[in-house]
C-alpha positions as CSV (number, residue, x, y, z in Angstrom):
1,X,0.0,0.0,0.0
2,X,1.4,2.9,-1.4
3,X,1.4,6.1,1.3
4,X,-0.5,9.1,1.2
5,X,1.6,11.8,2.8
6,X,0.0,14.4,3.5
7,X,0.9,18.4,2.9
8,X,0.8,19.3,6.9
9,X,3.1,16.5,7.7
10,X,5.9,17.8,4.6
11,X,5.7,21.1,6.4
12,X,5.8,19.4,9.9
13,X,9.2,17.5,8.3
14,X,10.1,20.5,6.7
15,X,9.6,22.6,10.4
16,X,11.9,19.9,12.3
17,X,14.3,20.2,9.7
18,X,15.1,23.6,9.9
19,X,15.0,22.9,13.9
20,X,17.3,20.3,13.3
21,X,19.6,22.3,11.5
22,X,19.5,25.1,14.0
23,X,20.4,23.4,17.1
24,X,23.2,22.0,15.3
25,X,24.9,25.3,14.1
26,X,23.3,27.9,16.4
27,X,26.2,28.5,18.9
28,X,29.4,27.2,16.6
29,X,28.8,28.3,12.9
30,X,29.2,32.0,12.0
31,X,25.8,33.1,10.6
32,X,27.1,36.6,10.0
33,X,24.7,39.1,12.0
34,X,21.9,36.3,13.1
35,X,24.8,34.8,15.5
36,X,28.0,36.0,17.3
37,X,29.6,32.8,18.0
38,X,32.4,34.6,19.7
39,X,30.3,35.7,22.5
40,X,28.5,32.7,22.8
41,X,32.3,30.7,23.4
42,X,32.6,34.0,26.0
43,X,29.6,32.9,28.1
44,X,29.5,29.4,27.5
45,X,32.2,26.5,27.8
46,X,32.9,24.2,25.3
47,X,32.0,21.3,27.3
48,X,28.3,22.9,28.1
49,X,28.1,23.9,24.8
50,X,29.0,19.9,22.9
51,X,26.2,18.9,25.9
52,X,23.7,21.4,25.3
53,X,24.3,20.8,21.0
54,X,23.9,17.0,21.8
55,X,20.9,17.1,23.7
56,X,19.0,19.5,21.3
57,X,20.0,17.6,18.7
58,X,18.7,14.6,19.6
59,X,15.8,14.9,21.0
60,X,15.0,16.6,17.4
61,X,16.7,14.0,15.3
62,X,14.3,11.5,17.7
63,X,10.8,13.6,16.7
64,X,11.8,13.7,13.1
65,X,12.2,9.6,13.1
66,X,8.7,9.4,14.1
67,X,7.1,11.8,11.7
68,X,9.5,10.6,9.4
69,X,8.5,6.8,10.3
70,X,4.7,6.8,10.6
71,X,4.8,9.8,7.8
72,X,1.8,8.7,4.9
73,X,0.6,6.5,7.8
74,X,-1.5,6.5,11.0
75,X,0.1,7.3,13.6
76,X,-0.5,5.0,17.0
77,X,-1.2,7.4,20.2
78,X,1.9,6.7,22.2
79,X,3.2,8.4,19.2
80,X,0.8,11.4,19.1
81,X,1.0,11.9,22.4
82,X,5.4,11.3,22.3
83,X,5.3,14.2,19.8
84,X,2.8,16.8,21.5
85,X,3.8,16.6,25.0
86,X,8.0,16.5,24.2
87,X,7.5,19.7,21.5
88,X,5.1,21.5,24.2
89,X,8.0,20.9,27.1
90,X,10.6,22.6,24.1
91,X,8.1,25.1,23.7
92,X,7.5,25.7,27.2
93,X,11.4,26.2,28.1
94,X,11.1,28.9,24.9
95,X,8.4,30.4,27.0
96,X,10.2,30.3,30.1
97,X,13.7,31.6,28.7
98,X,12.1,34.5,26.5
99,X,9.0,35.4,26.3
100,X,8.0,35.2,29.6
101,X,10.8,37.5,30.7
102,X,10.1,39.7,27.5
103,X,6.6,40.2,28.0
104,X,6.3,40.5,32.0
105,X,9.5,41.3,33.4
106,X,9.2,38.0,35.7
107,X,13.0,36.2,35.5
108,X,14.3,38.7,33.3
109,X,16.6,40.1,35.8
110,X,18.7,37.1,36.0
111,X,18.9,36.5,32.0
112,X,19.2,40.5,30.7
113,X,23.1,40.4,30.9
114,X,23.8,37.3,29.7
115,X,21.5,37.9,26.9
116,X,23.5,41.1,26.5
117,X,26.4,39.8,26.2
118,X,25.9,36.9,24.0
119,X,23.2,38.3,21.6
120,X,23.8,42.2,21.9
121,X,25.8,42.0,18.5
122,X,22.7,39.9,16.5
123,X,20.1,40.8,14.3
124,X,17.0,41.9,16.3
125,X,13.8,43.8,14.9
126,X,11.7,43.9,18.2
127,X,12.3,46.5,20.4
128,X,14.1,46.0,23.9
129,X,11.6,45.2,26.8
130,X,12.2,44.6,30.5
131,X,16.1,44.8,29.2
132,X,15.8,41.2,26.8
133,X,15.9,41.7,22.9
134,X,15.1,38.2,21.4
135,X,17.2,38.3,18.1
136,X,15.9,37.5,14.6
137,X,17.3,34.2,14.7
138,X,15.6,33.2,18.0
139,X,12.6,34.9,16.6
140,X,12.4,32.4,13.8
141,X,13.1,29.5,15.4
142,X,10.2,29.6,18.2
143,X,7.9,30.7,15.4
144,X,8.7,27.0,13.7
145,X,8.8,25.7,17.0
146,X,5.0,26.7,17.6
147,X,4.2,26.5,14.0
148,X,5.1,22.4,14.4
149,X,3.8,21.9,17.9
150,X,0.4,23.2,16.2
151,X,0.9,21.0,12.9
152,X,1.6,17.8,14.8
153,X,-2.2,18.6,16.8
154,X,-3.4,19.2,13.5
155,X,-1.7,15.7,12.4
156,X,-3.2,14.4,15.4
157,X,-6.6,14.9,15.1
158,X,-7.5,14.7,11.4
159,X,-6.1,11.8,10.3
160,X,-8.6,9.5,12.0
161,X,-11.0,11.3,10.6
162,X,-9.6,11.2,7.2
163,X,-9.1,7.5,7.6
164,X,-12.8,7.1,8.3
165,X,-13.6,9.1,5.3
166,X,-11.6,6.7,3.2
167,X,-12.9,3.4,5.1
168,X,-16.9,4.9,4.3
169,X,-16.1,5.5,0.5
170,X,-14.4,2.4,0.1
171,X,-17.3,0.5,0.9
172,X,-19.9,2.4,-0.8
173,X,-18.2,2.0,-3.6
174,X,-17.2,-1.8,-2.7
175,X,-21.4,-1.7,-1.9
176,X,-22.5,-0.5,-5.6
């Protein structure tokens, strides 16, 4: 049987992808004014940095098997549920390390000057509030963050339904 992949889960694969990619080259390759990799070695050490690299990475290159897996297919719940809740926690620490501080002030004392000094020299086009800037590149990446979390619901509760669909016309027209 011959898989049906469907456009939401290309641009969920597509999403994870560019995730992928930017946990991998966020902190060590130069991406002229969306990084400063020299004052991310400055804050961070190499050590925390391979361990911080390795864990992101993973736990993306583990998501993307599944989709990638059970892609054109239904997937089994242990699955949906595997991909919501671990892509809400990501989100949630996104929350907790940015936005939250951004938009209320509440833990942005203790992150203002190491954001500073790490992303002071990036690419930014929101204005400065409660003393965080989240930079372009950060931008972008919790937008696809959010943008999959949303997808894989999406995933998650149409394709029964689509399935169903199918299984009804089949046997009408297996009935005619």
């Amino acid at each position: 049987m011959e898989r049906e992949i469907r456009q939401s889960e290309k641009l969920l694969m597509a999403g994870l992808t560019f995730i992928l990619l930017f946990m991998v080259v966020q902190d060590i390759v130069p991406l002229g004014s969306l990084n400063d990799v020299n004052a991310i070695f400055e804050n961070r050490s190499v050590a925390e940095l391979t361990v911080v690299t390795i864990i992101g990475t993973v736990q993306i290159l583990l998501l993307l098997g599944l989709v990638l897996f059970f892609r054109g297919r239904p997937y089994p719940l242990w699955v949906k549920l595997w991909l919501i809740i671990h892509q809400s926690f990501i989100s949630m620490g996104a929350l907790l390390d940015w936005w939250i501080p951004y938009f209320s002030s509440y833990g942005a004392e203790e992150r203002a000057d190491k954001y500073e000094s790490m992303f002071s020299n990036t690419h930014s086009f929101l204005p400065e509030m409660n003393g965080i800037v989240p930079n372009t590149l950060h931008v972008l990446f919790h937008t696809v963050l959010f943008f999959c979390l949303i997808l894989t619901i999406y995933i998650s509760l149409t394709k029964r339904a689509n399935m169903t669909n199918d299984r009804n016309r089949e046997r009408h027209v297996s009935s005619s």
